[in-house]
Backbone bond lengths (Angstrom), bond angles and torsions (degrees), N, CA, C in turn:
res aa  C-N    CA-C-N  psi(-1)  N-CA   C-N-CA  omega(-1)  CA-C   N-CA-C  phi
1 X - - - 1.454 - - 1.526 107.75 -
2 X 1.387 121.41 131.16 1.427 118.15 -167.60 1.617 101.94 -97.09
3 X 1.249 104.26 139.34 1.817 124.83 -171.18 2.048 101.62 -55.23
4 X 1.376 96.39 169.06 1.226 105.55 166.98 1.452 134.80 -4.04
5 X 1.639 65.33 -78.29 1.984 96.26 -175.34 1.774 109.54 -57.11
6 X 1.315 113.08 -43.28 1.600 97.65 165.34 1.239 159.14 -82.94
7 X 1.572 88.78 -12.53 1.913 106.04 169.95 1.562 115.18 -64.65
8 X 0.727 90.51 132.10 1.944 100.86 162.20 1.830 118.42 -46.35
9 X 1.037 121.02 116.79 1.327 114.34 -171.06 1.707 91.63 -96.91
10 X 1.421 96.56 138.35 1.468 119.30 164.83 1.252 132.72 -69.13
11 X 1.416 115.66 -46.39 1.371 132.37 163.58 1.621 117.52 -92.48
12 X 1.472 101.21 65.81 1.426 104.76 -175.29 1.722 117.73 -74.47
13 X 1.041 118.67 -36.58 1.458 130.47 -174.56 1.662 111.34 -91.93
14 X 1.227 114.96 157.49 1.077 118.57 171.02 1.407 124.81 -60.42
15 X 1.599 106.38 -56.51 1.723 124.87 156.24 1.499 111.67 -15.90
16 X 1.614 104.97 -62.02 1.503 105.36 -171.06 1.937 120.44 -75.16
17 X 1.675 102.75 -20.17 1.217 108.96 159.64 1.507 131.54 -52.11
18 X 1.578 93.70 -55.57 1.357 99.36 173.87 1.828 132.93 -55.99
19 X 1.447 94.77 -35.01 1.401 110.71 -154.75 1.813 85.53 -78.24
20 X 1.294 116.37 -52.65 1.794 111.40 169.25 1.565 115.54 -45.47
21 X 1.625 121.43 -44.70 1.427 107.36 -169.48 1.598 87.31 -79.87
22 X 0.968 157.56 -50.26 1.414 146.83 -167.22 1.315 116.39 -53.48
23 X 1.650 119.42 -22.76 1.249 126.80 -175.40 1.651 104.28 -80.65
24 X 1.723 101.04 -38.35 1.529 96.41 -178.92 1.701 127.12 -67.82
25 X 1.313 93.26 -35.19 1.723 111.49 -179.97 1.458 96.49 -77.69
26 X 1.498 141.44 1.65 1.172 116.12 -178.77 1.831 89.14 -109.51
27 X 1.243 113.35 -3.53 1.547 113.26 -172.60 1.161 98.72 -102.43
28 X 1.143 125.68 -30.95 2.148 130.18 179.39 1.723 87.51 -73.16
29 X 0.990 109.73 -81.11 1.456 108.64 -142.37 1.651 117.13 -95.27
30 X 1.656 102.49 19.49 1.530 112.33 -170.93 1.478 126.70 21.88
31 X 1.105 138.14 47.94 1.207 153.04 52.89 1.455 120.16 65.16
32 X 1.884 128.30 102.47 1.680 116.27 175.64 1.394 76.91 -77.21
33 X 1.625 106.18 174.12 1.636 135.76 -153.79 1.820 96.34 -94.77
34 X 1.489 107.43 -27.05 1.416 131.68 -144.11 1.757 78.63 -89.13
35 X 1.101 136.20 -30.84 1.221 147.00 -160.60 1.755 128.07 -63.09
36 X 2.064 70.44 -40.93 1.312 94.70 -162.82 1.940 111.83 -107.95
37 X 1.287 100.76 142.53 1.642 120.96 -156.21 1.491 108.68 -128.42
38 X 1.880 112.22 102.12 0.870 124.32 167.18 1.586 122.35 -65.69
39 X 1.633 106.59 122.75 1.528 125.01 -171.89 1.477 108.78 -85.76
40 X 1.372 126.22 -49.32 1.286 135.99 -170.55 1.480 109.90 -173.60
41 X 1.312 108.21 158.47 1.289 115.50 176.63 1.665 101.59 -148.69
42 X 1.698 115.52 157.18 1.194 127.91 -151.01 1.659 114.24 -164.52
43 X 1.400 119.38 110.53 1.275 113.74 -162.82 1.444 86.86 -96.14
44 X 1.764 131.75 157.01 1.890 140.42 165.01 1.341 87.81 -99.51
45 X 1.226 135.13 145.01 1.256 126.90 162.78 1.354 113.39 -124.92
46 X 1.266 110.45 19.63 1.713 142.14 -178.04 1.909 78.41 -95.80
47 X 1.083 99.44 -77.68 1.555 96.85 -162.27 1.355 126.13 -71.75
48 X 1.304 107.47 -33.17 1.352 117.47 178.88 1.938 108.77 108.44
49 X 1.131 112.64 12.93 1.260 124.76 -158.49 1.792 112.53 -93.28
50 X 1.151 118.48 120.87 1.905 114.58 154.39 1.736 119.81 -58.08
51 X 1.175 131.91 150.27 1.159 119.99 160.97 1.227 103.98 -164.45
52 X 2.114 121.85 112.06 0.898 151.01 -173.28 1.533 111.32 -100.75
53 X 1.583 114.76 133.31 1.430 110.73 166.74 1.273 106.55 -101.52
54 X 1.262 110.05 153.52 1.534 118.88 165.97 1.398 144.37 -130.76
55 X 1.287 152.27 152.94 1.177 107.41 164.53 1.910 99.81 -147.88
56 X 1.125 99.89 150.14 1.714 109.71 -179.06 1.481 110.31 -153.67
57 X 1.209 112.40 157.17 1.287 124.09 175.02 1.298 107.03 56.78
58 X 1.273 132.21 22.83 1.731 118.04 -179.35 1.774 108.18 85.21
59 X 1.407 98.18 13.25 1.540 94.29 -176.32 1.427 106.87 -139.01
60 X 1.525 120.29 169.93 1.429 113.32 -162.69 1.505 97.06 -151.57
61 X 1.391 98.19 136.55 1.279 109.62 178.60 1.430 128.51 -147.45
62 X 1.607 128.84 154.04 1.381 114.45 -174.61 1.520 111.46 -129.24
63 X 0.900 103.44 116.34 2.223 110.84 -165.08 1.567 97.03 -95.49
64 X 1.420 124.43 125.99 1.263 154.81 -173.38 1.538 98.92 -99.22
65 X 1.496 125.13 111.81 1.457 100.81 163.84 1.710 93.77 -136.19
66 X 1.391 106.80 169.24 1.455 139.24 161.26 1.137 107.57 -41.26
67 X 1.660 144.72 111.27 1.433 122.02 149.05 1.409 114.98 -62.67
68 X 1.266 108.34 -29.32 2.055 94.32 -158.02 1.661 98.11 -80.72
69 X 1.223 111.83 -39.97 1.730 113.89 -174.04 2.221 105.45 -75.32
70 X 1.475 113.10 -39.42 1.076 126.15 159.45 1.860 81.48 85.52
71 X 1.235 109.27 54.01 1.314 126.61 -177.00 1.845 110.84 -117.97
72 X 1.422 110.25 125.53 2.128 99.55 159.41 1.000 117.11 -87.16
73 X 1.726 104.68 121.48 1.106 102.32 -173.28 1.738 111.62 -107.96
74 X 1.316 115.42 33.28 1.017 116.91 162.41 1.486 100.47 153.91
75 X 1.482 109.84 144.41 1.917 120.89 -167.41 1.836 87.10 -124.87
76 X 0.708 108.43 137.24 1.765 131.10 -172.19 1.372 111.29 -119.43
77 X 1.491 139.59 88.59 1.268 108.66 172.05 1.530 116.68 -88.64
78 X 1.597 103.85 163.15 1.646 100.91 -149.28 1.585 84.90 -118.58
């Protein structure tokens, strides 16, 4: 199985980052899409990781996902 560095990442773009953490915060916290207001976004390239801020409803949160699996691997509210 080839490491990190050689798989094809799924969530290559930022676009596609966003549009996954928006999908999750609209599935956690049911949530219109229109609601919700991207703060920042941040690729690890140590880890391989997305990391989107957000904030809606008076609440704030930061969703961690997988590029290579294009998976969240965890929504944090802050």
């Amino acid at each position: 199985m080839p490491g990190i560095g050689l798989m094809k990442r799924r969530l290559e773009t930022e676009k596609q980052a966003i549009a996954l953490a928006t999908s999750g915060i609209i599935k956690k916290y049911n949530v219109i899409e229109n609601q919700i207001k991207i703060l920042e976004t941040q690729y690890d390239s140590d880890s391989g990781d997305w990391y989107v801020a957000m904030s809606f409803a008076e609440k704030r949160a930061v969703v961690r996902m997988d590029s290579v699996h294009a998976t969240i691997l965890e929504i944090n509210e802050v």
